[in-house]
C-alpha positions, -999 to 999 in steps of 0.1 A, spaced: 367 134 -249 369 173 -264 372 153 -298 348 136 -300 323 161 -284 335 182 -316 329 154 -339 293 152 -326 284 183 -331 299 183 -364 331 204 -360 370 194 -370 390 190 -340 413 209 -357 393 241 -365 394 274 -340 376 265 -312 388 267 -276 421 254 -275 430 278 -301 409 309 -286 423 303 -253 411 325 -222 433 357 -225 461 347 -198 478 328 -225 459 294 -212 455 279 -243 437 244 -228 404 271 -227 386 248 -203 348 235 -205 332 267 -210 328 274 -248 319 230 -248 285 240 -225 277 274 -237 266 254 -270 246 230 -251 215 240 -276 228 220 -304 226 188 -288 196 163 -306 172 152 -274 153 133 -297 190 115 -315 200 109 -279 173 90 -265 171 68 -300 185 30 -302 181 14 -334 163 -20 -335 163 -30 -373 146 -34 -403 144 6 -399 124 0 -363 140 30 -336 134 22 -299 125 59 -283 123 72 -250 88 95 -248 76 111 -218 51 84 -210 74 54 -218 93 40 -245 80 28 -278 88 20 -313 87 35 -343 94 30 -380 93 61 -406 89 98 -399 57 113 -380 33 124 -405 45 105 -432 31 79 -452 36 49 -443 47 60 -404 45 37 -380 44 38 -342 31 16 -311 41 16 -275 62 -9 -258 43 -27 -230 53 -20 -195 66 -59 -185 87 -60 -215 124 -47 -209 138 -24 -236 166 -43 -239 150 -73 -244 136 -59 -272 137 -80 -305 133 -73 -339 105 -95 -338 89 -82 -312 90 -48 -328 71 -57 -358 43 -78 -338 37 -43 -320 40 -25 -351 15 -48 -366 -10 -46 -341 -42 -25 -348 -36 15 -337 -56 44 -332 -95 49 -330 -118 19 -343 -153 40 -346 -179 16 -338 -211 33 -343 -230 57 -325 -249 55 -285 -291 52 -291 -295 64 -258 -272 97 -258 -265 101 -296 -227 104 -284 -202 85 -309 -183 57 -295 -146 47 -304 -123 19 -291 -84 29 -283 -55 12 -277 -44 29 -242 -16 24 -220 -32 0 -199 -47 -22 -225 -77 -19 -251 -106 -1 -239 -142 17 -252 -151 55 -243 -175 79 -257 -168 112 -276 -191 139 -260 -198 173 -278 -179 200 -284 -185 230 -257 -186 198 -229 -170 211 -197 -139 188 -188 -131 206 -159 -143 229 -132 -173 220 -113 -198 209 -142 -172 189 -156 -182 156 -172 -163 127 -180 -167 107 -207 -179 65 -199 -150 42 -204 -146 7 -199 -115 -19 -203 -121 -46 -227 -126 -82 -216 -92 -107 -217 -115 -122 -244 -120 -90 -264 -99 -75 -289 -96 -41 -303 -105 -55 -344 -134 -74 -331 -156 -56 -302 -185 -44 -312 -213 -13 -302 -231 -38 -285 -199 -47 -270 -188 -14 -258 -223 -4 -246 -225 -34 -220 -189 -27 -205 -202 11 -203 -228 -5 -186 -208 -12 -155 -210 -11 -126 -244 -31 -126 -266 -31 -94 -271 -69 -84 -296 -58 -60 -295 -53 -16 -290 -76 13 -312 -78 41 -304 -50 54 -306 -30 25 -271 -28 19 -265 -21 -18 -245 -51 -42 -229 -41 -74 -207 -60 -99 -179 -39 -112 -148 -45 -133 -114 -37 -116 -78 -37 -124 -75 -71 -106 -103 -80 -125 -143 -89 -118 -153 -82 -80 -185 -79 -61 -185 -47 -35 -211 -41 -7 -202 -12 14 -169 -15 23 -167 -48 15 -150 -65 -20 -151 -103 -32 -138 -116 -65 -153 -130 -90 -138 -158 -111 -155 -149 -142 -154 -117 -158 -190 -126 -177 -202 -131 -143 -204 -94 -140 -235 -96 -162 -247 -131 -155 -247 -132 -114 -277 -130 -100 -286 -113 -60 -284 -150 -44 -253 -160 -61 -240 -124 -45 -252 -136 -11 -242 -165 -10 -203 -157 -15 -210 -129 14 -222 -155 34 -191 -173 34 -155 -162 56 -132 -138 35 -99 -146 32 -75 -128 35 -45 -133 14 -46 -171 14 -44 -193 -11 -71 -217 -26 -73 -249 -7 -56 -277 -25 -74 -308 -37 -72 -339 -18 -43 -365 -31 -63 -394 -27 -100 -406 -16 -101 -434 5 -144 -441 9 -167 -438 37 -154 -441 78 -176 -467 90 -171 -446 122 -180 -415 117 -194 -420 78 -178 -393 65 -155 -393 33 -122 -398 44 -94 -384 20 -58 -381 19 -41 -349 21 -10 -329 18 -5 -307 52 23 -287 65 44 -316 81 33 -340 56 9 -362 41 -28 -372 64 -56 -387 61 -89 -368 72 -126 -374 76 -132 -336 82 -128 -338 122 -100 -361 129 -67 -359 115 -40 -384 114 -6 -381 101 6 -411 74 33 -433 95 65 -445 82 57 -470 55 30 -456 46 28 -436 13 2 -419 -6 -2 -441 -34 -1 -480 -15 -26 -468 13 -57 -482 15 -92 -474 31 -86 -497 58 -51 -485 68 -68 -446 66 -98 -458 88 -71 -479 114 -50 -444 114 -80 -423 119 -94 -453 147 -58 -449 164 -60 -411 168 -93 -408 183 -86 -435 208 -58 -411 220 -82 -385 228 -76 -346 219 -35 -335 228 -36 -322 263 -24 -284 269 2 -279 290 -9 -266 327 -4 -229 328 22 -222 362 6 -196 384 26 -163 384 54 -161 414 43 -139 445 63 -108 444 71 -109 484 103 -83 473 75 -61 462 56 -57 491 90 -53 510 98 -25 491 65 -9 496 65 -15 530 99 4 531 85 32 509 59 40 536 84 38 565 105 60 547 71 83 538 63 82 574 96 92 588 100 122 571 66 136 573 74 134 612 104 155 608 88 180 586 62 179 615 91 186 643 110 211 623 77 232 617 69 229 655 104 242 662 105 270 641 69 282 654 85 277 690 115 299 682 90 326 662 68 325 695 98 332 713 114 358 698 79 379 698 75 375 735 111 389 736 107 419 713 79 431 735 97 425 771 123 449 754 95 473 737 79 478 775 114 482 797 120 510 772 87 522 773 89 525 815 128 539 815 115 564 793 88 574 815 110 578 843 132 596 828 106 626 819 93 625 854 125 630 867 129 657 844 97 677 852 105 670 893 138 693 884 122 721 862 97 726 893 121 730 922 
């Protein structure tokens, strides 16, 4: 592994180096050290470079891998980014000259009437878009900052064949379709996931990216005034159409449903029998299907069973109180006791205080009745 380490740097195995140098305790194997202390003369740029053909090198760049053929800033360079759903390794020779061959860098397409500002089309990461160039001395950041207008290209738009008048109408966007009733403002605006309507908070899609110019305020409303879904899918066509119930005349159709095929007049729904198949039924056998089920009436719900009596419960809580009772009694007895006992021993201490009190008194009076005889 030393080896060839030394062969890519450019160095004979054989030469001094640090099996020869050694570490000065007459270890001559000299270890990793003087292998990373050169770590400098390793190519970042060779290292992160696969060859493709035809002189095409697949790179690794800070924002993503791309190709290029020839060396920057010379003539006849060549370079174009490799899009983001399109493995490296999957890479083709091919492929690489398609990207090569697409169109690269600015396309100036004339200047803004309105601001004066010149506007260019680029080939970004994201896809094709238009922006304006504003003057020199513009503030790009801070709080007077301004950003330049920008706008992704249509899926029908390409970077060799947009126009000014082109660029200016995506600028345009987002366009005010008008307010609801409420006064609720509608615009038409051009997202990643393509053409949508907002109001408020609220987002529908468009099917038609043109539509963002075209639709007018009661085209809005009328697609608010219908139930957003939410994550489900278009509602599939019907299989077959049958004619007219002579029941309820409604169109009955035939449709394909979770648990298979039915036929429908938009309020009853009955499922196709055995025997029955999609492409040999007829009216008739759809209208008999659909006579059947409404002679069986709606499915009945199950009864719901009223909830069990919880007589364990109300044992328990009878219990609980007992219990409560019980010892709220004895906290009651023991606090009468102790009072007693308190009262008790009082009416004791002051017997005692007054028999000392009166054997003291007769004790001085006997002692004055000696002192006068």
């Amino acid at each position: 592994m030393a080896e060839a380490l030394l062969l890519r740097r450019g160095r004979d195995p054989g030469e001094g180096g640090a099996a020869d140098a050694g570490n000065g305790d007459g270890d001559h194997l000299g270890g990793l050290k003087e292998l990373v202390t050169d770590l400098g003369a390793i190519d970042a740029r060779e290292i992160s470079s696969f060859p493709v053909g035809n002189g095409i090198v697949l790179r690794v760049g800070r924002y993503g891998p791309y190709v290029e053929r020839g060396e920057k800033d010379a003539e006849g360079h060549q370079r174009a980014d490799v899009p983001d759903d399109l493995a490296p390794d999957e890479l083709t020779v091919e492929l690489a000259e398609e990207l090569l061959a697409k169109p690269s860098g600015d396309f100036e397409l004339g200047t803004d009437p309105a601001s004066g500002h010149q506007i260019v089309a680029k080939d970004g990461r994201y896809g094709p878009y238009v922006t304006e160039i504003l003057p020199e001395g513009t503030p790009k950041t801070g709080k007077n900052a301004v950003k330049p207008r920008t706008a992704s290209l249509f899926k029908s738009m390409s970077l060799d064949t947009v126009t000014l008048e082109d660029a200016l109408r995506l600028m345009s966007l987002p366009r005010v379709v008008g307010a609801d009733a409420e006064g609720v403002e509608i615009t038409a605006q051009n997202g990643r996931y393509g053409p949508y309507l907002k109001k408020g908070t609220d987002s529908r899609s468009l099917t038609d990216e043109e539509q963002l110019f075209t639709i007018t305020l009661d085209e809005a409303l009328a697609i608010y005034a219908q139930p957003k879904q939410r994550g489900r899918a278009a509602a599939k066509p019907p299989l077959k159409e049958l004619g007219t119930d002579p029941v309820s005349e409604k169109p009955v159709v035939v449709k394909d449903g979770r648990f298979g095929p039915y036929v429908t007049d938009g309020e009853t729904n009955a499922t196709l029998r055995t025997g029955d198949s999609v492409e040999t039924i007829t009216p008739e056998r759809g209208y008999e299907l659909l006579a059947e089920k409404r002679a069986k009436g709606p499915a009945k719900k199950a009864a719901k069973k009223a909830p069990a009596k919880k007589a364990p419960a109300k044992k328990t809580a009878a219990k609980k109180t007992a219990a409560k009772t019980a010892t709220t009694a004895k906290k009651t007895a023991a606090k009468k006791t102790t009072a007693a006992k308190t009262t008790a021993a009082k009416t004791t201490a002051s017997k005692t205080a007054a028999t000392k009190t009166a054997a003291a008194k007769r004790t001085a009076a006997a002692s004055a009745a000696e002192k006068a005889e």
